[in-house]
TORGUDO-263401 format. One record per atom (N, C-alpha, C): residue number from 1; residue in one letter; x negated, z negated, y negated. Coordinates in steps of 0.02 Angstrom, whole numbers. Example, Ala and Ser with C-alpha at 12.3 -4.5 7.8 and 13.67 -1.06 7.14 Angstrom:
<rs>
R, 1, a, -660, -390, 284
R, 1, a, -615, -390, 225
R, 1, a, -660, -390, 165
R, 2, s, -642, -354, 112
R, 2, s, -684, -357, 53
R, 2, s, -645, -394, -2
</rs>
This chain:
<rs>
R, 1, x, -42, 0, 59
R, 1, x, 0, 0, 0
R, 1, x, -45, 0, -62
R, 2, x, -22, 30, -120
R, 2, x, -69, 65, -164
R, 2, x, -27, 32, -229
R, 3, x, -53, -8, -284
R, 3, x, -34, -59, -334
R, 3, x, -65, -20, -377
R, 4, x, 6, -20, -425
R, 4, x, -36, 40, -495
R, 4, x, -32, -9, -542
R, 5, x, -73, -26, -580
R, 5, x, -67, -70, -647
R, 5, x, -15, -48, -709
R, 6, x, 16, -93, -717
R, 6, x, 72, -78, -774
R, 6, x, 43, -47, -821
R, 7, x, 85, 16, -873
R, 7, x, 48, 53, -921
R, 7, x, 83, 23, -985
R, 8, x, 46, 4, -1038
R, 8, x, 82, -45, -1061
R, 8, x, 109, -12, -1125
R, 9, x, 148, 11, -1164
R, 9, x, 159, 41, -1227
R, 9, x, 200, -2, -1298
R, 10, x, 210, 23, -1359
R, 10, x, 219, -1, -1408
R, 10, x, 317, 43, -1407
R, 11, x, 336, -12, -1440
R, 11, x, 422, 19, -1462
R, 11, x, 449, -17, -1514
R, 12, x, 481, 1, -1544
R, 12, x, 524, -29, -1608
R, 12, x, 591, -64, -1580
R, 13, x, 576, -130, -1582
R, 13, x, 628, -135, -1571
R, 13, x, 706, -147, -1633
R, 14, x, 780, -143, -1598
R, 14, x, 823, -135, -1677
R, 14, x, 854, -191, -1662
R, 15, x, 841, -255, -1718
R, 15, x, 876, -315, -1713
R, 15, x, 928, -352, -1761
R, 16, x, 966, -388, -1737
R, 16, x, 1020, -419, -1793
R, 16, x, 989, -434, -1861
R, 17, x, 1023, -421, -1939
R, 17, x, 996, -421, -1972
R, 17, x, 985, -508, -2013
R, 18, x, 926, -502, -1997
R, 18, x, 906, -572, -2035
R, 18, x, 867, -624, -1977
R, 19, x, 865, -584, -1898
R, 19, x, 857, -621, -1853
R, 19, x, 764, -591, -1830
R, 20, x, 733, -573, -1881
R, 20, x, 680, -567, -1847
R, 20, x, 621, -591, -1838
R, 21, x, 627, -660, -1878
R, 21, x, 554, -705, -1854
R, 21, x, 592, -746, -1799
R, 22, x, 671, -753, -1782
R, 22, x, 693, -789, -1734
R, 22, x, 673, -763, -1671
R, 23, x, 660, -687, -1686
R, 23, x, 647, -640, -1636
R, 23, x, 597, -656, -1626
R, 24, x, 560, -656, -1644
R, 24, x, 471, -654, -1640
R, 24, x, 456, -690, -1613
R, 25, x, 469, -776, -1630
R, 25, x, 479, -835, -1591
R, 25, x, 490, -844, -1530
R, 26, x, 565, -817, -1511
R, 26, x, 589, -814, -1429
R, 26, x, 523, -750, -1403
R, 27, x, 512, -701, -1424
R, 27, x, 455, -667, -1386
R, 27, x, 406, -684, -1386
R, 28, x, 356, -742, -1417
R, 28, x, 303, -771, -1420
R, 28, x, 322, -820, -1351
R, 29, x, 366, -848, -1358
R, 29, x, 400, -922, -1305
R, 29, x, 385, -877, -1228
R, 30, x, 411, -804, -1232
R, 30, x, 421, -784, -1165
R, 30, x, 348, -753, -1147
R, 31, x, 299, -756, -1194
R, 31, x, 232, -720, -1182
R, 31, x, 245, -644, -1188
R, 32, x, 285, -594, -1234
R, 32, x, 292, -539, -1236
R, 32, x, 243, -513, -1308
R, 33, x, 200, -477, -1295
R, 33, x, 175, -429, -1368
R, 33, x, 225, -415, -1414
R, 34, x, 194, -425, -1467
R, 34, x, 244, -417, -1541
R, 34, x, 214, -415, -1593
R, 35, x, 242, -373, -1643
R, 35, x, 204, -371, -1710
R, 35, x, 264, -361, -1752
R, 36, x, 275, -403, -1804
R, 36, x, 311, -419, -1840
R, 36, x, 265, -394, -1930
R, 37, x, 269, -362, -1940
R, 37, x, 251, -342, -2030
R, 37, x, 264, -384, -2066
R, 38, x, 249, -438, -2090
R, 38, x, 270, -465, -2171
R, 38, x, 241, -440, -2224
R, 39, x, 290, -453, -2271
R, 39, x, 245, -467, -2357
R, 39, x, 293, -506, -2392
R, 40, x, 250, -537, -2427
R, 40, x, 274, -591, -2476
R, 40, x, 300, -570, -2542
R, 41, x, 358, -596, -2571
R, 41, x, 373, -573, -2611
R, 41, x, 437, -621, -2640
R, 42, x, 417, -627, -2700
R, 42, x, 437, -693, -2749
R, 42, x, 509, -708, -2755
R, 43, x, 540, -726, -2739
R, 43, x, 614, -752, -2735
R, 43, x, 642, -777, -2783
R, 44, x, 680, -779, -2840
R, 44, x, 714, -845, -2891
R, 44, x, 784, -871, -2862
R, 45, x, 748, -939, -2857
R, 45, x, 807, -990, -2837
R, 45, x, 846, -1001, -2917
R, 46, x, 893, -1058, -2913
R, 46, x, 897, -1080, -2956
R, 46, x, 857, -1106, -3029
R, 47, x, 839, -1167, -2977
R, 47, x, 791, -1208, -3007
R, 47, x, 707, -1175, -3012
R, 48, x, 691, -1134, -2979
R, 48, x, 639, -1111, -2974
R, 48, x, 621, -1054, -2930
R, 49, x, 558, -1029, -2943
R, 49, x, 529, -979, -2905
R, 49, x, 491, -990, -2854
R, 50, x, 490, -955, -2799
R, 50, x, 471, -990, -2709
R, 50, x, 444, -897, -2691
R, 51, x, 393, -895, -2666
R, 51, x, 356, -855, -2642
R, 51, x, 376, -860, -2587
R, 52, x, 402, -800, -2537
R, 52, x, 429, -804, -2436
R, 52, x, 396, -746, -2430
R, 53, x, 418, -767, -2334
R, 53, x, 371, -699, -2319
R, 53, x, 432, -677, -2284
R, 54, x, 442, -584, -2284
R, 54, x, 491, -565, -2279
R, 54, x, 465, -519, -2216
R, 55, x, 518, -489, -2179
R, 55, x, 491, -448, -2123
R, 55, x, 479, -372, -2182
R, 56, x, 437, -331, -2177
R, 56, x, 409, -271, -2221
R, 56, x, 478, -212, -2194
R, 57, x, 489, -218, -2118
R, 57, x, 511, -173, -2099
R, 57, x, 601, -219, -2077
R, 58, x, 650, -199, -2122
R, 58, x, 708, -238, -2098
R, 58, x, 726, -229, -2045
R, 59, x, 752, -276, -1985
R, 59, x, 794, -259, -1927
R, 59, x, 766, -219, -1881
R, 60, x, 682, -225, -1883
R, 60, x, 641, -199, -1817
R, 60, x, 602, -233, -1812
R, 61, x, 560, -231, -1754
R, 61, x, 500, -259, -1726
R, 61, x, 470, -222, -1702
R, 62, x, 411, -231, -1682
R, 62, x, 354, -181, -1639
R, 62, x, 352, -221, -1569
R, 63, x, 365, -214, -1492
R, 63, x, 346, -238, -1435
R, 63, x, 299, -204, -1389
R, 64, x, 258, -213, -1361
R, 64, x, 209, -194, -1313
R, 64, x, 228, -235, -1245
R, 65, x, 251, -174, -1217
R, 65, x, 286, -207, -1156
R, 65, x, 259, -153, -1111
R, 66, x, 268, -156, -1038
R, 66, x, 270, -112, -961
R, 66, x, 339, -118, -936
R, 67, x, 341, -77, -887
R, 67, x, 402, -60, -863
R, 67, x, 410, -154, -841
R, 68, x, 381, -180, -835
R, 68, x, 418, -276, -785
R, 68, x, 446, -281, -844
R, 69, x, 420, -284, -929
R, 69, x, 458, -344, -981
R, 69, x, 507, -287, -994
R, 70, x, 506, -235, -992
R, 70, x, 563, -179, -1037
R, 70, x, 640, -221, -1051
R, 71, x, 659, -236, -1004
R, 71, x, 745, -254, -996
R, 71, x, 712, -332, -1021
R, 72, x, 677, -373, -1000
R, 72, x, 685, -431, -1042
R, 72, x, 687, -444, -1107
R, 73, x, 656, -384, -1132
R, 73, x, 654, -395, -1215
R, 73, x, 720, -396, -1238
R, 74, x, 768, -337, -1199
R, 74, x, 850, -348, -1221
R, 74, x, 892, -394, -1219
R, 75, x, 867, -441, -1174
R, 75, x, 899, -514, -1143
R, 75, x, 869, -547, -1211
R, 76, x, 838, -541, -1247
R, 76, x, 814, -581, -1309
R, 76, x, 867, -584, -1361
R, 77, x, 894, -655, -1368
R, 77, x, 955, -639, -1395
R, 77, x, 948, -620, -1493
R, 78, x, 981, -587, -1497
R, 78, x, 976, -554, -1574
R, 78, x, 956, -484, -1580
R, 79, x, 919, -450, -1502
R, 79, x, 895, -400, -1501
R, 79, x, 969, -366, -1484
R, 80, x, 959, -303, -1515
R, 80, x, 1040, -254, -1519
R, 80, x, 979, -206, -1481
R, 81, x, 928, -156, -1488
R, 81, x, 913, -112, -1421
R, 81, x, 859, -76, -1438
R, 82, x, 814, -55, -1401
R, 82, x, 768, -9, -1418
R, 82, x, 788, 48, -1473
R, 83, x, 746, 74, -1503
R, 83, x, 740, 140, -1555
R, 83, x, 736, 194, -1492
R, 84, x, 809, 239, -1490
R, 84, x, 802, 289, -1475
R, 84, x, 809, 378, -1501
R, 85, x, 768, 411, -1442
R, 85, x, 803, 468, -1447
R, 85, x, 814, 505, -1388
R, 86, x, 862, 544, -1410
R, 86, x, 894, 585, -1351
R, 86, x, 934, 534, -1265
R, 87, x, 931, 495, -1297
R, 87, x, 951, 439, -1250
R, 87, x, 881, 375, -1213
R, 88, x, 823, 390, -1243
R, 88, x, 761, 356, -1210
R, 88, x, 731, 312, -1266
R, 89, x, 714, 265, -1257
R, 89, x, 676, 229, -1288
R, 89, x, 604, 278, -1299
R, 90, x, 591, 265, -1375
R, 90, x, 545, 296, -1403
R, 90, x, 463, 267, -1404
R, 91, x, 431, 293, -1367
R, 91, x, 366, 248, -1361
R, 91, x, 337, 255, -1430
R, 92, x, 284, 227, -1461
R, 92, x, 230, 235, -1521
R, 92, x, 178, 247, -1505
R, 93, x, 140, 255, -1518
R, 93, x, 60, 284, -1503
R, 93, x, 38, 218, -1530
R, 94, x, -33, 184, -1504
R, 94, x, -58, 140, -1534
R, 94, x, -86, 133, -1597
R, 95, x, -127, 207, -1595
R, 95, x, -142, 220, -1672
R, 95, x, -98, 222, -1717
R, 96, x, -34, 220, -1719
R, 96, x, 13, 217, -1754
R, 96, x, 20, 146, -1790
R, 97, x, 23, 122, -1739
R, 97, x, 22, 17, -1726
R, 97, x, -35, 12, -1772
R, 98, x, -96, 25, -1769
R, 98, x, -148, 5, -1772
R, 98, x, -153, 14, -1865
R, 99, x, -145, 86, -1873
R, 99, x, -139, 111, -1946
R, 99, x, -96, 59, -1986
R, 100, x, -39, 35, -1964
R, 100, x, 19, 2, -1980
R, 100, x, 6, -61, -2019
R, 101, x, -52, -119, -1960
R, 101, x, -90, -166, -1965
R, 101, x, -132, -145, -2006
R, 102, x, -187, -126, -2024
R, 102, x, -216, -95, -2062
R, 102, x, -194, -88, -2154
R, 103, x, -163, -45, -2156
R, 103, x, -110, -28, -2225
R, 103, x, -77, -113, -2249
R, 104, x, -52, -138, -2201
R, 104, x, 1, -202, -2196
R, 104, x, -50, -247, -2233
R, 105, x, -111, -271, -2172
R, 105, x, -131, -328, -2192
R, 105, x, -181, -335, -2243
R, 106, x, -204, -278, -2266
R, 106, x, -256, -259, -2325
R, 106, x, -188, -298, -2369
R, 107, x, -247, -326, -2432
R, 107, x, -216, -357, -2499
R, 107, x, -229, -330, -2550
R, 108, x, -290, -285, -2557
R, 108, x, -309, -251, -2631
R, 108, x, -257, -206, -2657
R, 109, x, -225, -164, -2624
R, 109, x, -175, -113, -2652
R, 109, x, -112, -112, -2603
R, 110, x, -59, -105, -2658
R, 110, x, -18, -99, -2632
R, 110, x, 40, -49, -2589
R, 111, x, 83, -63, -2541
R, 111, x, 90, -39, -2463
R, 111, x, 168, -12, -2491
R, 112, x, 190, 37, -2490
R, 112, x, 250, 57, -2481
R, 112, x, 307, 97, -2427
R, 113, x, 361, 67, -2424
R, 113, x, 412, 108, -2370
R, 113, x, 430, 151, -2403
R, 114, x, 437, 214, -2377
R, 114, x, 464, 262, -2412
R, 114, x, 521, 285, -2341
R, 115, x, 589, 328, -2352
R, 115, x, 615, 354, -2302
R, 115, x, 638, 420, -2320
R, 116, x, 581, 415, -2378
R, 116, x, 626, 492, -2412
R, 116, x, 582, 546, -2358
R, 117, x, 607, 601, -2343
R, 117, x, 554, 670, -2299
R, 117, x, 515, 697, -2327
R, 118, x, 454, 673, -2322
R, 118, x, 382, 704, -2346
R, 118, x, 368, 759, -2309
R, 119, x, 352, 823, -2342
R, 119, x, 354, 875, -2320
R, 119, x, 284, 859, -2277
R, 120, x, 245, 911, -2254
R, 120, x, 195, 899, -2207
R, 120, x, 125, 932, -2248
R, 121, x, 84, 897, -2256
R, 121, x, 8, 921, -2300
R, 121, x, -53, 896, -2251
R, 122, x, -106, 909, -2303
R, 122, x, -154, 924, -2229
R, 122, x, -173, 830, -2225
R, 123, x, -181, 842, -2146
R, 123, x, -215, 788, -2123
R, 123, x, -296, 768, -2142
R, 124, x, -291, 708, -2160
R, 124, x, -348, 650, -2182
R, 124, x, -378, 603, -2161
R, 125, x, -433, 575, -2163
R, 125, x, -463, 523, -2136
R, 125, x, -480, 484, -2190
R, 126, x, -493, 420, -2203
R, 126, x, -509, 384, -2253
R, 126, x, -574, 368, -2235
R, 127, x, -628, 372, -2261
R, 127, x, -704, 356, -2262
R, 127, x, -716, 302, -2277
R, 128, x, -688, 272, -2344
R, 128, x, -731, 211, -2372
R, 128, x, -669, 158, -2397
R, 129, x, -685, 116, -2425
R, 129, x, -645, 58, -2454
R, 129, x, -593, 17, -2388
R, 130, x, -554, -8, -2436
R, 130, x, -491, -52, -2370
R, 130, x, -481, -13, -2323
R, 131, x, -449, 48, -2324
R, 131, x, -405, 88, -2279
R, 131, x, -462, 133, -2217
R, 132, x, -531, 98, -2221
R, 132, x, -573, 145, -2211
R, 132, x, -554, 161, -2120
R, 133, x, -578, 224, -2085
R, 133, x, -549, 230, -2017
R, 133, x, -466, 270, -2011
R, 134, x, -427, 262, -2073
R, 134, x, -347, 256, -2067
R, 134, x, -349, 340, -2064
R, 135, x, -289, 381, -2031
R, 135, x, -301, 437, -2055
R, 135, x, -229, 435, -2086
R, 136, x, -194, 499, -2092
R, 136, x, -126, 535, -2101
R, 136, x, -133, 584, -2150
R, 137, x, -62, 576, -2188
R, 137, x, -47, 648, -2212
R, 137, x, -88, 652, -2284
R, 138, x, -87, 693, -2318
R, 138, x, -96, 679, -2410
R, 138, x, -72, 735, -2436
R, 139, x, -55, 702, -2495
R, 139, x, 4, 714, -2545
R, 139, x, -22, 711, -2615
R, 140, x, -57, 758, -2638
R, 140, x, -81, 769, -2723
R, 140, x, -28, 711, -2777
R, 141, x, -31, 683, -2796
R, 141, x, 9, 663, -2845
R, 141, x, -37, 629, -2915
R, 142, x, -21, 648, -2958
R, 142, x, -49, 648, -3018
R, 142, x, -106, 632, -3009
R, 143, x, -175, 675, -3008
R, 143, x, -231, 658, -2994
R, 143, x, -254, 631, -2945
R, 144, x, -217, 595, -2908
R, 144, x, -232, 534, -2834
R, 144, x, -207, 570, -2791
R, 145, x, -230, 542, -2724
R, 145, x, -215, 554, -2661
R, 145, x, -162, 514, -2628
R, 146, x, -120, 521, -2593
R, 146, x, -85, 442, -2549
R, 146, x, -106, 494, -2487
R, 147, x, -93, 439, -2454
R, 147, x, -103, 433, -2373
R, 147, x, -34, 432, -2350
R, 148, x, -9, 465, -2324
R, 148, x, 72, 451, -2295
R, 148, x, 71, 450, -2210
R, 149, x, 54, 391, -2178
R, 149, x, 67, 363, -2116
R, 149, x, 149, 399, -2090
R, 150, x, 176, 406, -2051
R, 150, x, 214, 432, -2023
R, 150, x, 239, 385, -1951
R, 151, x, 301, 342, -1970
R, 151, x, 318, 316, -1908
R, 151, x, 377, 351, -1876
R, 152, x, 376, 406, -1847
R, 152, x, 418, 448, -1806
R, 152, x, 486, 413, -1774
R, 153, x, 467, 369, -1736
R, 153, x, 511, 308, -1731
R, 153, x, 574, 287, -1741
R, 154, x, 547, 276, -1797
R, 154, x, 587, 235, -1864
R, 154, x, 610, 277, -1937
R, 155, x, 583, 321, -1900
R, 155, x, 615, 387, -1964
R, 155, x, 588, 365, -2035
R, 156, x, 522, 338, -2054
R, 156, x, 512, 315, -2107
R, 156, x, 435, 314, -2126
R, 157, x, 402, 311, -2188
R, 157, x, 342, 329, -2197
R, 157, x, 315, 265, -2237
R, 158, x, 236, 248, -2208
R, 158, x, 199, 208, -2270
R, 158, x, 162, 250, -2311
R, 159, x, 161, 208, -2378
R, 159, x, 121, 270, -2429
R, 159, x, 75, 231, -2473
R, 160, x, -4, 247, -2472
R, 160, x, -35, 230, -2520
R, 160, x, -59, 256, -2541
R, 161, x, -93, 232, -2614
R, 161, x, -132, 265, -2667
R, 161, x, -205, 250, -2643
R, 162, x, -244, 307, -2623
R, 162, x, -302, 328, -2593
R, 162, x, -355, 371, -2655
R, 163, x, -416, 355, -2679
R, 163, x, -446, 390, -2706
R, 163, x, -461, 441, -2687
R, 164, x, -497, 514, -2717
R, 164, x, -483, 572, -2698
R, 164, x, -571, 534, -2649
R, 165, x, -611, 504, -2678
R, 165, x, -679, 499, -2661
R, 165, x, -684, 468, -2594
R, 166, x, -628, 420, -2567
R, 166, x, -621, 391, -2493
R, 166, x, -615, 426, -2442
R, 167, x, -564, 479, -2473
R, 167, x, -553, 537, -2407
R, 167, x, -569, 600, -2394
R, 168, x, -583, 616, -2329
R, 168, x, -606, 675, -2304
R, 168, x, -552, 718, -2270
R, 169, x, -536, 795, -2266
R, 169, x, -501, 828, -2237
R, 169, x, -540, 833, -2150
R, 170, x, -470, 822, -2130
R, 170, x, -495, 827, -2056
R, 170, x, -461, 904, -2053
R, 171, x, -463, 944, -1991
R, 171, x, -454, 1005, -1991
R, 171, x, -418, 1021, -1910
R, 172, x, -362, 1030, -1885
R, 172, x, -340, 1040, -1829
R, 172, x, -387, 1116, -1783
R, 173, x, -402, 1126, -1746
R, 173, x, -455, 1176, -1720
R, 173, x, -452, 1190, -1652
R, 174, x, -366, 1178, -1650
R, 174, x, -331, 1220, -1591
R, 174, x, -286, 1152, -1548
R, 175, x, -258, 1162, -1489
R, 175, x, -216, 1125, -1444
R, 175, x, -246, 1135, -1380
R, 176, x, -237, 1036, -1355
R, 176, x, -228, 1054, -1300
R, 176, x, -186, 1079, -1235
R, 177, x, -193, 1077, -1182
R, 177, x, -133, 1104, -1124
R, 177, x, -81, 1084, -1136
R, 178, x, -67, 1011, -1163
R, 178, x, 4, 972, -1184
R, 178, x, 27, 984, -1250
R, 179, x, -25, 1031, -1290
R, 179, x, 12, 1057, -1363
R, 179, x, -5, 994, -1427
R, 180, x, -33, 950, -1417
R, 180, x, -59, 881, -1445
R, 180, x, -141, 919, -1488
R, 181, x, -138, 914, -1553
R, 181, x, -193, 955, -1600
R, 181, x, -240, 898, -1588
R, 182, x, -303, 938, -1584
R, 182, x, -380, 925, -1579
R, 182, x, -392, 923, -1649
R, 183, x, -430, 876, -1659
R, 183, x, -450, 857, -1746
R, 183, x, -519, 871, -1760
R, 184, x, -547, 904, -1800
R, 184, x, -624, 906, -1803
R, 184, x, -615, 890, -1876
R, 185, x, -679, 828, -1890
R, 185, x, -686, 808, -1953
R, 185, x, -736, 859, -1996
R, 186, x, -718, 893, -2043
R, 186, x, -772, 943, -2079
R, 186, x, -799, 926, -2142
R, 187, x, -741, 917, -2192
R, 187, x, -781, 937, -2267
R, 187, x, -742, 864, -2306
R, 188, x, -793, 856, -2380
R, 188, x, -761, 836, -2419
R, 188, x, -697, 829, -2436
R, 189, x, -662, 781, -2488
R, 189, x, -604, 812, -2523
R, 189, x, -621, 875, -2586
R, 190, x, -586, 917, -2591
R, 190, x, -640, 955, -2641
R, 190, x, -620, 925, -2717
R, 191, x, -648, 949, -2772
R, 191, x, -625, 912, -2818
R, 191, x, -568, 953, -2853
R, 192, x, -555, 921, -2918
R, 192, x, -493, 962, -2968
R, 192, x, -524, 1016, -2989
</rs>
């Protein structure tokens, strides 16, 4: 008998709204992978002003599960169901995850959701500063560069303000058998 090791992947999960550090909690309790996004952001009470940390992404989570935790994560109560399409739960790529963390937990500049449809421009790598390693899309906007991360997913985009001097054009330089583009890193950004 032949034991294949669980393959373990990333998913969004879609949860009751307001229930997602409760979430996080019960999946920490059960030993399940999770990544929860915060950012802080200043609240006025009455009497005063109180700094919280809010989930970045409303009414989702990120889980890293194998086929054993899949159905337990749904038994998690508050969880309403995986992000699908076409009827399947939608896996993420890690680099996706990874970029996410990255953009998120950097503090120098600031991280935006966007869900508007960014058309498609050439792919980038970031060289230097916070974001350094990150790749995605870029988007000319008044003199600057942003970086537009792409969570397929979740139907929604992060966007930052990237100097033109951090990033390099990567260059697609054909497909493989599965149709998935080969990246070769080449040139500068060029200038204005």
């Amino acid at each position: 008998m032949e034991f294949h090791k669980p393959d373990y992947k990333w998913y969004a999960i879609y949860c009751r709204i307001n229930q997602e550090k409760k979430i996080a909690k019960l999946l920490q309790r059960d030993k399940i992978e999770f990544y929860l996004p915060l950012m802080k952001t200043l609240r006025q009470w009455s009497d005063r002003k109180v700094w919280v940390e809010e989930p970045f992404f409303r009414c989702y989570i990120f889980v890293r599960v194998s086929y054993i935790e899949f159905f337990d994560v749904l038994s998690t109560p508050g969880v309403v169901s995986y992000v699908m399409f076409n009827g399947r739960a939608q896996a993420i790529p890690d680099q996706q995850i990874q970029n996410i963390k990255k953009m998120i937990d950097q503090q120098e500049r600031e991280v935006v959701l966007s869900r508007e449809n960014i058309e498609r421009g050439q792919n980038a790598e970031v060289i230097f500063g916070t974001f350094k390693g990150l790749t995605g899309e870029v988007i000319k906007v008044c003199n600057n560069y942003r970086i537009v991360i792409r969570i397929k997913a979740l139907c929604c985009n992060l966007v930052a303000n990237i100097s033109k001097d951090e990033v390099k054009i990567v260059k697609p330089v054909g497909t493989s058998l599965r149709g998935t583009s080969k990246v070769l890193v080449s040139q500068s950004v060029p200038g204005y």
